[in-house]
N, C-alpha and C positions, 0 to 999 in steps of 0.2 A: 712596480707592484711587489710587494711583500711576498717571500713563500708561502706565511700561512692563510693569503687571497686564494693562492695555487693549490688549496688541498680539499680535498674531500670526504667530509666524514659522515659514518653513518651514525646516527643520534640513538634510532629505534629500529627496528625490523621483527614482524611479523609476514609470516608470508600473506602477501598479495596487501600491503602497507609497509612502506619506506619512507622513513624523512631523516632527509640527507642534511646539512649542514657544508654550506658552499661560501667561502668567504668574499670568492669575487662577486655574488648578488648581493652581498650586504651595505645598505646606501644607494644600491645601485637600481631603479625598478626597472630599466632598459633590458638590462643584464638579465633579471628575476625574469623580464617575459620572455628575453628569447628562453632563457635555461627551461620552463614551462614550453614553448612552441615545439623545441628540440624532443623531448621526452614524449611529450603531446602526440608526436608523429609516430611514435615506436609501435609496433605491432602488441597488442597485449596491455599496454597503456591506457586505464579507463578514465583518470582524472590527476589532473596533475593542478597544486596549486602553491604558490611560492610569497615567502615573508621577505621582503627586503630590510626589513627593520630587525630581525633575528637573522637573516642572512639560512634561510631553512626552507627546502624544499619539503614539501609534503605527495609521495607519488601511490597511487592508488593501480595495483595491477593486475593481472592473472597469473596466476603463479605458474597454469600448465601451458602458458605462452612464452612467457618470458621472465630471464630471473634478474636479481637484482645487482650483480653483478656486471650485466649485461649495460642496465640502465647507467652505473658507475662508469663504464667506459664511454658508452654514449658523450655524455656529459667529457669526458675526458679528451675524446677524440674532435671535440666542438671548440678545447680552449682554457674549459673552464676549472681545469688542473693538469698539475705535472703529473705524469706515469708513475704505478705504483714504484716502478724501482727506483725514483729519484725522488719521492717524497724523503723529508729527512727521518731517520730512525729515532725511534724514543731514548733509546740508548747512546745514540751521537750524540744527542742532545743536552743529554746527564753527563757525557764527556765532555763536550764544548764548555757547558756552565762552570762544571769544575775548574778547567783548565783556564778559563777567565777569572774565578775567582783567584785562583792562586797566584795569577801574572797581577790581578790590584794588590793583592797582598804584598807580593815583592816589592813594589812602583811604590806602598806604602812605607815599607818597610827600608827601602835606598832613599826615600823623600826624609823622613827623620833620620837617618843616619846622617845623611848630607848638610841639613841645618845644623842638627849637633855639632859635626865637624865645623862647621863655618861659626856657630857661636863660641 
């Protein structure tokens, strides 16, 4: 499974409305109903209902129940992502991409050198 199946994001948030964005339901409608039964169970949980074709929970709550925070670990501690401290950083990320472009640069840059030398 890909990291970004592992991640959890929030789309919109108003209190007592959350719709989360879950990449492991997306395709998956098995997935989409437990992730709904999971939530469904939560104290303060009035309606829970799930896109497997957008991969997007939509969670309806009581705000002086339970927050959404709470509902994100739920969900977390079920499977259906990694812990916040190990989702990857936006900023690794913009480092990673960097750092790959530069090494195709190089790989491009030693690939014509080499033919030159050889012609």
């Amino acid at each position: 499974m890909r990291k970004k199946q592992l991640m959890i994001d929030t789309v919109h948030h108003v209190p007592g409305r959350l719709r989360l964005r879950l990449g492991v339901i997306k395709r998956n409608a098995a997935a989409a109903a437990q992730a709904c039964a999971i939530l469904g169970s939560l104290p303060g949980v009035e309606r829970v209902s799930a896109n497997p074709v957008t991969g997007s929970v939509l969670i309806h709550y009581n705000p002086g129940v339970t927050a959404p925070a709470r509902l994100g670990e739920e969900l977390r501690l079920a499977g259906f992502a990694v812990p916040t401290a190990t989702a990857p950083d936006p900023a690794e990320r913009v480092v990673h991409a960097a750092v790959r472009l530069a090494i195709d640069i190089l790989v491009e840059r030693s690939a014509a050198t080499l033919v030159a030398a050889l012609i």
